[in-house]
N, C-alpha and C positions, 0 to 999 in steps of 0.2 A: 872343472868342466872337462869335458871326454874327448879329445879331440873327435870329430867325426872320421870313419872311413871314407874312402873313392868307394861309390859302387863297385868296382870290379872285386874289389877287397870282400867288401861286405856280400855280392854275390857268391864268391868262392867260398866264404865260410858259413853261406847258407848251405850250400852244396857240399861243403864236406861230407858230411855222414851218408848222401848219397853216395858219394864215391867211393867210400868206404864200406858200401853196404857193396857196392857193386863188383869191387876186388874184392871180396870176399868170396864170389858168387864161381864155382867152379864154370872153367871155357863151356862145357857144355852149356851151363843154364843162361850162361850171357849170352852164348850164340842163339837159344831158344827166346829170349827177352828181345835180344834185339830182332830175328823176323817177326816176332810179333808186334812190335811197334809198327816197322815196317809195312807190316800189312796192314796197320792200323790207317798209319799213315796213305797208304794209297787209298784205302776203302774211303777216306775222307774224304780226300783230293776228290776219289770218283764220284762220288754222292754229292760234293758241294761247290765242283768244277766242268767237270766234263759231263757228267750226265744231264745238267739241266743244258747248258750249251749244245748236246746232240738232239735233246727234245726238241730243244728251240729250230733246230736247223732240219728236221725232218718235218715238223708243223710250216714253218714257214711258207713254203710253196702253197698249201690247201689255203691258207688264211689268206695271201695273195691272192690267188685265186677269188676266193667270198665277195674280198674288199671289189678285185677286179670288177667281178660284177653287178656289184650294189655301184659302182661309179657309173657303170652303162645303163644301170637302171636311172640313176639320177639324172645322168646327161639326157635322157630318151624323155623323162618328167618335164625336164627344164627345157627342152624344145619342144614337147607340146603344150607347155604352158606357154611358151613365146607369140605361136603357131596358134593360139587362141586368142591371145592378145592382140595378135594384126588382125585378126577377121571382126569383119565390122560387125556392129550391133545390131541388132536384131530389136525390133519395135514390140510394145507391151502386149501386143495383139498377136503376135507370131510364139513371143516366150509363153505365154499364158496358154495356146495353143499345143505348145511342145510340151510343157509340164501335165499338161491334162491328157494327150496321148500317155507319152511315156507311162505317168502314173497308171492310170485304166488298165493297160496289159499287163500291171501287177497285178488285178482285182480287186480281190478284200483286202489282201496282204497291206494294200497302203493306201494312206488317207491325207490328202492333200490340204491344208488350213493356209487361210492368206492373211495377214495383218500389214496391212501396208507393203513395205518395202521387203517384209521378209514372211519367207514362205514358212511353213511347219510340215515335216512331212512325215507322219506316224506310219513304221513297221511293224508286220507281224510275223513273224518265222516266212520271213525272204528266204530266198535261199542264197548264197552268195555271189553265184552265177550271174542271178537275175542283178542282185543291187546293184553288182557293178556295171554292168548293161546299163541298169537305170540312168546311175551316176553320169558314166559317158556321155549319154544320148543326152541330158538335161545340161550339159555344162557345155556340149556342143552346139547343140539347138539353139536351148535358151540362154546360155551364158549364165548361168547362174554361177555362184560362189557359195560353197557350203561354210557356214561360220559355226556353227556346232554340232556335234554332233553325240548323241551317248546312245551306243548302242551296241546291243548284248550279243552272247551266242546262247543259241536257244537247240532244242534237240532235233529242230531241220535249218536250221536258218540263225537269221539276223532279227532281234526284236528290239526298237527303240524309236526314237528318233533324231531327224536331221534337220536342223534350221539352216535355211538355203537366204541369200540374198541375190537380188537380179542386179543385173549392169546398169551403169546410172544410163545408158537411152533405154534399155528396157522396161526402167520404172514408170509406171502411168504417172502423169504430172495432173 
């Protein structure tokens, strides 16, 4: 059996014939091999060190930024959701009242169905302006809650529908 070598052994006599290949190599063509690794070398570095790290650090501000204001969008949601939640309930006869306004000033665009506790309310090319108007006025008024909704873009508007539920004092008993 072969005694084994130390790595360092066994590396060195992998590399011989390189090193022998490289003394051989007149100063000029070593000094040409070696800035070309050289260069090799940095172009690495830059491509898979420093240039992703300067993308990152010139993006970072805009995307701070975005985030910034998708949080003050949040925070503005979540205090007007609160801000609906203290205001008192509104009785079946008032919410019923406020959905059938609201609705009508859309027209034909929307069609109002009741089944018990929850409402159905069919779109036809809204426009976006309007729905959200709608929306507003009906979740203020009447306190509703939308629980579903599927609805399209269409080549003026908004075409689907939204299934609304009312607040438990607003449901008729």
């Amino acid at each position: 059996m072969k005694p084994a070598l130390p790595r360092s052994d066994a590396l060195r006599q992998s590399l011989a014939p390189l090193q022998q290949r490289w003394q051989a190599l007149a100063p000029r063509e070593q000094l040409g091999a070696t800035l070309g690794l050289g260069l090799l070398l940095v172009f690495v570095v830059w491509s898979f060190a420093v240039q992703p790290a300067l993308k990152t650090l010139r993006t970072a501000p805009a995307q701070q930024a975005v985030l910034d204001a998708q949080l003050a969008q949040m925070q503005r949601l979540a205090a007007e959701a609160a801000e609906l939640r203290a205001l008192p309930p509104v009785d079946a006869a008032q919410a019923d009242a406020a959905l059938q306004s609201a609705t009508q000033r859309l027209g034909a665009a929307a069609r109002l169905q009741r089944s018990g506790e929850r409402l159905t309310v069919a779109f036809t090319s809204v426009e976006p302006a309007a729905l959200m108007a709608w929306l507003a006025e009906v979740r203020a008024a009447a306190r509703v809650r939308v629980v579903e909704a599927q609805l399209g873009r269409t080549g003026n508007g908004y075409s689907g529908n939204l299934v609304l539920t009312l607040s438990a004092a607003s449901t008729p008993h």
